[in-house]
N, C-alpha and C positions, 0 to 999 in steps of 0.2 A: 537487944531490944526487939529481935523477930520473933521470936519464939514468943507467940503469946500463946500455945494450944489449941484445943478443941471446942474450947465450952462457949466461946462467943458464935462459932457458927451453929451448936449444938441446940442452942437457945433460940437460937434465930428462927433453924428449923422446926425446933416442937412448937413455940409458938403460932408460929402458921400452919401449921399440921390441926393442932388442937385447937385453936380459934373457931369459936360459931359453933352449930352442928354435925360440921361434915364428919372430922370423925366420931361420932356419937353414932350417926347413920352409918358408915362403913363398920363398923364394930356391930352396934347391929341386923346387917343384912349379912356380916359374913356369919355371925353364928346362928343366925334361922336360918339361912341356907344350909347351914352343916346339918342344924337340926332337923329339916325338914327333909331332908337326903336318908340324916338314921329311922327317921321316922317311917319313909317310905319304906324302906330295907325291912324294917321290924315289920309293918301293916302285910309287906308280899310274902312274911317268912308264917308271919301267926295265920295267917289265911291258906298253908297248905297243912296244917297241923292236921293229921288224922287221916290226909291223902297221903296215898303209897306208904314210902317206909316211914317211920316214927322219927322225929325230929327232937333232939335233945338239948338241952340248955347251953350248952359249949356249943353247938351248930350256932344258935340263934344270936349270940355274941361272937363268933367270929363272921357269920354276915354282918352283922351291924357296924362291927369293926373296920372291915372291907367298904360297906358304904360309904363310913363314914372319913374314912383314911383317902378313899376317891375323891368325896368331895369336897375334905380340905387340898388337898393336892392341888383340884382343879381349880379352886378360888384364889391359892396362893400364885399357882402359876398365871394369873391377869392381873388380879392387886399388887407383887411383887414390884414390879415394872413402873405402877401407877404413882408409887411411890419418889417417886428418882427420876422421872420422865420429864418434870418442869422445875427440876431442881435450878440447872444454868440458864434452859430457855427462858424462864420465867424471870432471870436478872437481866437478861437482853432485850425485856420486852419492855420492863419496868426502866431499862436503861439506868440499871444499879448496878451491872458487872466492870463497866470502869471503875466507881466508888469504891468497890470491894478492891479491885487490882491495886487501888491506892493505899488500901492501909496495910499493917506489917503481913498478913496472912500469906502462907506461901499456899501455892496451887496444890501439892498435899496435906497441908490442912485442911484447905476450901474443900476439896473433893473430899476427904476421910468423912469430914463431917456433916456433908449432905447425905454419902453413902450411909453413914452410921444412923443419923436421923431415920433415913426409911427402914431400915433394918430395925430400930425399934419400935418403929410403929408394928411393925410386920412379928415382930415379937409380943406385941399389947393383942395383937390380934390371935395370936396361937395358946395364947394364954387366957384369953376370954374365952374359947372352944376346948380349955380341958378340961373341964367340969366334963363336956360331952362323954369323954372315954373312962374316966371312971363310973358311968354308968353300965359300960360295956363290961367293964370288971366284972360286975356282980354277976352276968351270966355265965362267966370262966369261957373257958378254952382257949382267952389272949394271953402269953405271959410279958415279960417285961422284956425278953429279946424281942416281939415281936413290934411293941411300941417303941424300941430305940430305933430298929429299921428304919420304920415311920418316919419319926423324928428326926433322923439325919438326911432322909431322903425329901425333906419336908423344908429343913432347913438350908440344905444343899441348893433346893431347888429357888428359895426367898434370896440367896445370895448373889445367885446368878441374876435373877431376874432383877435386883437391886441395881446390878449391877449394867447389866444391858440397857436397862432406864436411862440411866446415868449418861452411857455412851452415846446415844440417841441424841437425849437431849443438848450434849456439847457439839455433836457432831452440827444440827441444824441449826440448832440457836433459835428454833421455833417450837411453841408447845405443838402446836398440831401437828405438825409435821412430823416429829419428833414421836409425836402416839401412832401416828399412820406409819412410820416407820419401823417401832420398835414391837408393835403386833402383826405386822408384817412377816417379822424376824418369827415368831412366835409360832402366828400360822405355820411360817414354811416348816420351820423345826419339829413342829408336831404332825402337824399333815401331810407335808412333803416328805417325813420319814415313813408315817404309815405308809403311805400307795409307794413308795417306793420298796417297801417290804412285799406288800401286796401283791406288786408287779413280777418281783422275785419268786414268789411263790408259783404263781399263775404260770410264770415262762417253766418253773423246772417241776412240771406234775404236782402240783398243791404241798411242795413238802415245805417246812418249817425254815423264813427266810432266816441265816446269819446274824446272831445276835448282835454284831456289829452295826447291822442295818440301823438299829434303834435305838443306839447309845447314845445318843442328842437327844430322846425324845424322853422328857420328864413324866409323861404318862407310861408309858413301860418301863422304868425304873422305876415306880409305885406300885407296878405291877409285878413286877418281879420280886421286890420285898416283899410284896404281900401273899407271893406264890407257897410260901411253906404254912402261909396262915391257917388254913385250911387242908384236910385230907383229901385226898383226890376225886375218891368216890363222895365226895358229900354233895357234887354239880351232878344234876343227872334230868333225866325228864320230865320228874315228877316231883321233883324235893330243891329248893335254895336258888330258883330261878335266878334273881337277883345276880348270883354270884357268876351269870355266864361270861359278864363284862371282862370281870377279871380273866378269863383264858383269852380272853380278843386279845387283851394287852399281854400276854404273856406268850403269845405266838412265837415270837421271835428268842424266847428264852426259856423255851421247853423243850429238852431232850431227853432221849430214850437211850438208858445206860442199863444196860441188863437187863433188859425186859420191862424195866419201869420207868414211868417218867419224872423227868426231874427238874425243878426250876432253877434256871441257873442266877448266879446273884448278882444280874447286870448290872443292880443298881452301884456296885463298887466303882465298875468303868464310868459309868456316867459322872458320879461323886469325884474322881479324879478326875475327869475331864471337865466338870465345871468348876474347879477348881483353879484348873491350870489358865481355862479362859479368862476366868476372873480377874487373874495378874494380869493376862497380856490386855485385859480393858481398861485395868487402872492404869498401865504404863501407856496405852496409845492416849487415853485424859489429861496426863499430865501435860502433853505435849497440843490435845484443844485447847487446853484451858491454864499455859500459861501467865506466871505473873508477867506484870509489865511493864516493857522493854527485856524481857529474857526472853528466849529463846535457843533456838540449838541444844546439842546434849549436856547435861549438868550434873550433879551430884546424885540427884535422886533417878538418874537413870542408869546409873552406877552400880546404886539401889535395888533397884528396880532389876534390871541384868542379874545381879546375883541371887537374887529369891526367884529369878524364873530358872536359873540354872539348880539352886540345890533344891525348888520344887521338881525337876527332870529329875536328880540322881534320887530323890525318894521315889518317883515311881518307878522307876528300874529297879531301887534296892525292896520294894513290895511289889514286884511284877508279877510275882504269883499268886499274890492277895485278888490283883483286880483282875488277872485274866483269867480267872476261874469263872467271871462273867460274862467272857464271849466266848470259849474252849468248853466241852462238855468234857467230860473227865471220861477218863478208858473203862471200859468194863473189867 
């Protein structure tokens, strides 16, 4: 009689997700900011038409693209979080997480289905913004390898950050706390990997830090995917200003193999490494957010042990999938 499923917590969660306006207004502000990102991209692209060299219809769709790949990126990477942040705290405040311990629910169920809750909000929201990219279509020079990129590197990135909310919030058992903590985690990941790239740089004669440097950092793995988006000469003085952003983030994973430069596809490493975290978050949750009277090691850490081991032997048995995103290839 334990095994009741998913769908009672699942319920629990959409309901308060979707109750009132909030998400009506997160849905949205996330797609007028998306929109207003392509929008700007488009206004800076149509406005150098006719200066310098001639700007073609495939350029102005793959800027668009690039804008608009940025600024879902960077909305997901804060809403992600936002989601799963007052999942536990939120029962300890309401003083509902006793209630819960009491009934059949085991602590993987509780957790799957708050995770999964935010995860399909965060799906409702990726999916109100693709209207956005088939508009990008019509200008060509996106094809369909370059939206899966996106896409995995989009949804890589909503998993983690699901995920990290998550941990937060069981860790503290307080909503605030819990948000000052897990954008904390955020900042350092992003910014602490920049200037530590930066500093790299600066110390050994401005050359191009170790793509290693930035494989935590979910803005240079959008960066990197989106490094083939575009020909190289299309950034220049005079023509797709816009798109200089993208070579900031791409620092760290541009190398020169033969004479020409090349992006390398960090976003792989990254993709397995949020990955891997992922598990070891769900497994350190199980063990905050015990049922109760349990404790110590149990079945699902058993579980748990063995999906972080045969997640280890796939990255070894595809070790040369993803290190082809921190190794630049021989000439």
């Amino acid at each position: 009689m334990r095994q009741i499923g998913l769908m009672p917590v699942l319920l629990k969660e959409f309901r308060t997700q979707l109750r009132g306006s909030r998400a009506a207004l997160l849905i949205t502000t996330y797609v007028g900011l998306a929109l207003i990102a392509m929008r700007l991209v488009y206004n800076a692209v149509a406005g150098q038409v006719g200066v310098g060299p001639p700007i073609f219809s495939a350029q102005i769709g793959q800027a668009m693209f690039i804008g608009l790949a940025l600024a879902v990126q960077a909305l997901t990477i804060f809403l992600a979080p936002a989601t799963t942040v007052s999942s536990i705290s939120s029962e300890h405040e309401r003083r509902t997480f006793e209630l819960l311990q009491a009934t059949p629910l085991s602590a993987t169920q509780l957790l799957a289905g708050k995770l999964l809750a935010g995860l399909a909000f965060i799906g409702l929201l990726l999916l109100a913004v693709l209207p956005l990219f088939s508009v990008i279509v019509l200008f060509g020079g996106v094809g369909a390898p370059d939206i899966a990129r996106v896409v995995a590197v989009v949804l890589g990135t909503a998993v983690m950050g699901a995920a990290l909310g998550l941990l937060c919030s069981a860790i503290t058992r307080q909503t605030y706390s819990a948000t000052l903590l897990c954008y904390a985690l955020l900042v350092a990941a992003i910014g602490g990997t920049l200037f530590a790239a930066n500093l790299w740089s600066q110390t050994n004669g401005n050359v191009a830090p170790p793509a290693s440097y930035l494989m935590t950092n979910p803005l240079a793995a959008i960066g990197s995917a989106l490094g083939r988006t575009r020909p190289p000469e299309v950034v220049s003085s005079e023509t797709l200003r816009p798109l200089v952003a993208l070579s900031l983030l791409t620092q760290g994973s541009v190398a020169a193999v033969g004479g020409e430069r090349v992006v390398l596809p960090l976003y792989r490493a990254t993709l397995l490494l949020y990955g891997g975290l992922t598990l070891l978050i769900a497994w350190a949750c199980l063990h905050l957010v015990p049922p109760k009277g349990r404790r110590g090691i149990g079945r699902a850490d058993a579980v748990m042990l063995g999906l972080v081991l045969a997640y280890g032997l796939l990255a070894y048995l595809v070790r040369a999938w993803w290190l082809a995103g921190l190794v630049a290839p021989k000439a």
